[in-house]
N, CA, C and O of each residue as an XYZ file, in Angstrom:
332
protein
N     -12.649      5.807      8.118
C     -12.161      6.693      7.091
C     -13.325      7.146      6.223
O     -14.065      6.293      5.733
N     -13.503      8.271      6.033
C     -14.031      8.667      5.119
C     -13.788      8.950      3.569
O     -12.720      9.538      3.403
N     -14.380      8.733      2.564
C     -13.986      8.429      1.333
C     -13.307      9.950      0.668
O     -12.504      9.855     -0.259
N     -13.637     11.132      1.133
C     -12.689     12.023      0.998
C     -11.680     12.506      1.534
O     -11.175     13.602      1.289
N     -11.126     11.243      2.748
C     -10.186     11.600      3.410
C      -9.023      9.710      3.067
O      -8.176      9.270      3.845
N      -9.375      9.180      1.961
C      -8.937      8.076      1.328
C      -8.026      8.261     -0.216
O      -8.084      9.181     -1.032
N      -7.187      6.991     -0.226
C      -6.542      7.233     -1.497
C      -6.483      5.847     -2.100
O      -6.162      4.951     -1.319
N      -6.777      5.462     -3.555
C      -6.586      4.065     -3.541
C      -5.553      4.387     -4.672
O      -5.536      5.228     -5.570
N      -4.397      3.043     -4.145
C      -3.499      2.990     -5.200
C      -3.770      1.080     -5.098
O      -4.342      0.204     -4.448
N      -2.487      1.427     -6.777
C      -2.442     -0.622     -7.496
C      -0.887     -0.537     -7.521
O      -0.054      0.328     -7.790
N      -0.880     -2.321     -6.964
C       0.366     -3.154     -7.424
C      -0.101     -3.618     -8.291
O      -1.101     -4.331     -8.204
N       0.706     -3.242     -9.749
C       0.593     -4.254    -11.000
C       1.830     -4.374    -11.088
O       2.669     -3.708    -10.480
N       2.112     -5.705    -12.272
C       3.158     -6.531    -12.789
C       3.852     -5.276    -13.542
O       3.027     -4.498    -14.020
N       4.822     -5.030    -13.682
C       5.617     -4.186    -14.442
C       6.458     -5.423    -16.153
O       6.879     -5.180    -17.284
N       6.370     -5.992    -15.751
C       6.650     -7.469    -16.637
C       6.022     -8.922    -16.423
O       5.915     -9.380    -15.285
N       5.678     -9.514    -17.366
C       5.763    -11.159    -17.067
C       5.988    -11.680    -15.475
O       6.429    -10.893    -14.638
N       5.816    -12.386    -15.301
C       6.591    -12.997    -14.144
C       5.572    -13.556    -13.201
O       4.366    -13.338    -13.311
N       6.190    -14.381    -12.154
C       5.674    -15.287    -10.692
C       5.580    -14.275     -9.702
O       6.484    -13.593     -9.219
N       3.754    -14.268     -9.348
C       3.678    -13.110     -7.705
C       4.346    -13.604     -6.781
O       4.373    -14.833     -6.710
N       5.224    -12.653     -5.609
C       5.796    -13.097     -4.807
C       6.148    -11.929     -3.810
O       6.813    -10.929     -4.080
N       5.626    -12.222     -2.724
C       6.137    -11.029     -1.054
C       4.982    -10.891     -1.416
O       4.999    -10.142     -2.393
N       3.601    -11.310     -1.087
C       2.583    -10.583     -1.244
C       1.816    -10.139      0.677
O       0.994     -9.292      1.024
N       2.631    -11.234      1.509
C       2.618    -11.298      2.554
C       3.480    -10.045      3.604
O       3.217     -9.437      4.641
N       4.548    -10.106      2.692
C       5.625     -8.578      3.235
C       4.899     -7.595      2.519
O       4.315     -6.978      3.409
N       4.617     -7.126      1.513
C       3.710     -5.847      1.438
C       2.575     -5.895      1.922
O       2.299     -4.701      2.035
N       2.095     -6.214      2.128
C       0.481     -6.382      2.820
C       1.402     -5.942      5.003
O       1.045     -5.092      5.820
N       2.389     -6.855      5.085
C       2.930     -6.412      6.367
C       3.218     -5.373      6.763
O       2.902     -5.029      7.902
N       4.046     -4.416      5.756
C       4.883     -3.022      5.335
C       3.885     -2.101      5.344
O       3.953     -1.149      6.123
N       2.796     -2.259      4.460
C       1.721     -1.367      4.495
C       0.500     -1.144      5.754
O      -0.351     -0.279      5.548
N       0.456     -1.817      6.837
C      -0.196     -2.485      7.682
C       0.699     -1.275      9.015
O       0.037     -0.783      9.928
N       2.056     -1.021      8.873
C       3.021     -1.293      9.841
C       3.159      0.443      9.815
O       3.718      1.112     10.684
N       2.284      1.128      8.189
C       2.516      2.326      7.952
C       1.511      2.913      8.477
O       1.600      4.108      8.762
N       0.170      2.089      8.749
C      -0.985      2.918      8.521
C      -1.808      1.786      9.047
O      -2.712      1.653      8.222
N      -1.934      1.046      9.843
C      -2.933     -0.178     10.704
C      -4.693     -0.477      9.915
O      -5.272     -1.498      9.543
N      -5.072      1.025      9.937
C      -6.386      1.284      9.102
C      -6.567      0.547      7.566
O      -7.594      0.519      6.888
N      -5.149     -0.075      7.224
C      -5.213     -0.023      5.592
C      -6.276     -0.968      4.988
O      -6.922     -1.595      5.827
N      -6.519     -1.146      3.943
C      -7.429     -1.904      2.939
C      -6.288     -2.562      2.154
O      -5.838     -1.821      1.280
N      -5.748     -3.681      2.238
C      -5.086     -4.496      1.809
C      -5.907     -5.386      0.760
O      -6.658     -6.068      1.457
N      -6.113     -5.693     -0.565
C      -6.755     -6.429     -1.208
C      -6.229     -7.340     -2.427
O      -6.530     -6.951     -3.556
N      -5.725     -8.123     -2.343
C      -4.961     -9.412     -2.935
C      -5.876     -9.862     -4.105
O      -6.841    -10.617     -3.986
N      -5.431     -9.286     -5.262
C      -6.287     -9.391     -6.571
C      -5.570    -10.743     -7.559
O      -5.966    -11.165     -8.645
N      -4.322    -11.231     -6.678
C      -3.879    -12.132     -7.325
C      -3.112    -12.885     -6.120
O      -2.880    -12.222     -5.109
N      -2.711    -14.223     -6.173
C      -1.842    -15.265     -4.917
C      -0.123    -15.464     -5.442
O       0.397    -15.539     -6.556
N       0.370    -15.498     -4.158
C       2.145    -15.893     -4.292
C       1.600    -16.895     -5.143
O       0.581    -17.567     -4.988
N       2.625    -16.891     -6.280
C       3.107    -17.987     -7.018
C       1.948    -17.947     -8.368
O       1.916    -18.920     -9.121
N       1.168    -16.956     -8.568
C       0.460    -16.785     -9.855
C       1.222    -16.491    -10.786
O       2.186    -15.753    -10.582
N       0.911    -17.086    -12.195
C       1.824    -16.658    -13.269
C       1.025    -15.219    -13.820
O      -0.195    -15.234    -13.978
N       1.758    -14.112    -14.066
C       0.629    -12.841    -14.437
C       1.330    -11.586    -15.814
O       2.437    -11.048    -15.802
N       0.444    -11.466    -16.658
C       1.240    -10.903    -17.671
C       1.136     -9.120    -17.463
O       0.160     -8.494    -17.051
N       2.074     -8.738    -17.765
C       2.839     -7.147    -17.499
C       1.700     -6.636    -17.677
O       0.922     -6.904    -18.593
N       1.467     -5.471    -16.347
C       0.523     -4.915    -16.662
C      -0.803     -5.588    -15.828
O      -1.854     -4.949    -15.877
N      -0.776     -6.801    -15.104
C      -1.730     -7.181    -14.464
C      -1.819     -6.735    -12.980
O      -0.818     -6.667    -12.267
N      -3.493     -6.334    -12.410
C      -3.042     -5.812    -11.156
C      -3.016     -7.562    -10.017
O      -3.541     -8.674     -9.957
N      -1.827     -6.531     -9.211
C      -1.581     -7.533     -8.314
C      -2.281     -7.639     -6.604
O      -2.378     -8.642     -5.897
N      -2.780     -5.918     -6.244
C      -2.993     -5.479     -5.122
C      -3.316     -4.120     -5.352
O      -2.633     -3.259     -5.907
N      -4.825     -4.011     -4.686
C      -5.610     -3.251     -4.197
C      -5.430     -2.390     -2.823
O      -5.892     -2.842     -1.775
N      -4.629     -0.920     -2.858
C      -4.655     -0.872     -1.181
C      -5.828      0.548     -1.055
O      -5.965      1.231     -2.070
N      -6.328      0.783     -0.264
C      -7.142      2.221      0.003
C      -6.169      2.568      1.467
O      -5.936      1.685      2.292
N      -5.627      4.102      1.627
C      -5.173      4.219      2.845
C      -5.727      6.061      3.312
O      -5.993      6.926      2.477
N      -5.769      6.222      4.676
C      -5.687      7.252      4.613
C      -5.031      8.332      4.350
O      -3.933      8.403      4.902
N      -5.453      9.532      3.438
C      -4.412     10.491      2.988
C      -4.745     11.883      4.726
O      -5.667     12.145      5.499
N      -3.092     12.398      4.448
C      -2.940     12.617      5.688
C      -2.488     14.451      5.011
O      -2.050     14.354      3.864
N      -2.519     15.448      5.352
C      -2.331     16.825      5.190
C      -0.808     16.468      6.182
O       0.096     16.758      5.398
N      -0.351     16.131      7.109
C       0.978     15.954      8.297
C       1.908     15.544      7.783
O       2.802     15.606      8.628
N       2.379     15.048      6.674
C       3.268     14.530      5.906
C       4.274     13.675      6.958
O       5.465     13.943      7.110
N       3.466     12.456      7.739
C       4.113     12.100      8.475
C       5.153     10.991      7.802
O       6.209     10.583      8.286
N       4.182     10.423      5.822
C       5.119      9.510      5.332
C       6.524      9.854      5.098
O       7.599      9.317      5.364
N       5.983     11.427      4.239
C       7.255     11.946      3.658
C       8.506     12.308      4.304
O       9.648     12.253      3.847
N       7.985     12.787      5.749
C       8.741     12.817      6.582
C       9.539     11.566      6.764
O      10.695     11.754      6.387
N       9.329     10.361      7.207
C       9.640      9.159      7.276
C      10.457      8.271      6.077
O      11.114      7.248      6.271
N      10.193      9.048      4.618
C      10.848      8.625      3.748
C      11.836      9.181      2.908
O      12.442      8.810      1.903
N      11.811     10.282      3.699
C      13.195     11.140      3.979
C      13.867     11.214      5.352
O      14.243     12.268      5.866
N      14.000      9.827      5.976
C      14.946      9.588      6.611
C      14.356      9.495      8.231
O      14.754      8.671      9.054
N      13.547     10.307      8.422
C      13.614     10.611      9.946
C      12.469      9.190     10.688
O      11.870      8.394      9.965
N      12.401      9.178     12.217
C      11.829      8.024     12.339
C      10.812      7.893     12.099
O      10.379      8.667     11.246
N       9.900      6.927     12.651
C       8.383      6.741     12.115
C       7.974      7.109     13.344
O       8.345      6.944     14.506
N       6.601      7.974     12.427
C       5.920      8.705     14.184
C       4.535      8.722     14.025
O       4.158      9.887     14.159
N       3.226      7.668     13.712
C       2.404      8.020     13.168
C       1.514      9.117     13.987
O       1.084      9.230     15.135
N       1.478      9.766     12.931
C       0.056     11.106     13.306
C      -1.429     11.108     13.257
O      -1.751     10.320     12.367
N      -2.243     11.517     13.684
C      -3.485     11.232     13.469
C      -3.438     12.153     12.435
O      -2.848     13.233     12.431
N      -4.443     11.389     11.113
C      -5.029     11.797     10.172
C      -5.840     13.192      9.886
O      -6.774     13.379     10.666
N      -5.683     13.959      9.130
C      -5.991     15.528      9.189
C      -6.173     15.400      7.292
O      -5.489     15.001      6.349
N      -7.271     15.894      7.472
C      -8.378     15.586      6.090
C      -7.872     17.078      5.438
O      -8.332     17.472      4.367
């Protein structure tokens, strides 16, 4: 991937609380896009206050709208990446 053909987004805490599924999103995101940058800035079972990040992902951004497609209903079809 090239860094102008990349997007980085964060899991942070939206409240207080115990990390947990850090193993199913890291799976989910993996299952969307194989290439991903998965980065675990915190462990299941950390105590973390609102507002703390939880996960680091970088993925490729795609012009094919193969997510949107996919998250409006239709099946999953991944496309090769188009910068």
């Amino acid at each position: 991937m090239t860094a102008a053909a990349t997007a980085v987004a964060a899991i942070a805490a939206r409240k207080p609380g115990v990390v947990s599924g850090l193993d199913l999103a890291e799976t989910a995101f993996h299952a969307l896009d194989p290439a991903v940058t998965f980065e675990r800035l915190a462990n299941d079972g950390a105590d973390v206050a609102a507002g703390a990040p939880i996960a680091r992902i970088v993925l490729a951004t795609n012009a094919n709208a193969a997510l949107p497609r996919w998250l409006g209903g239709a099946d999953w079809a991944p496309l090769p990446t188009v910068a």
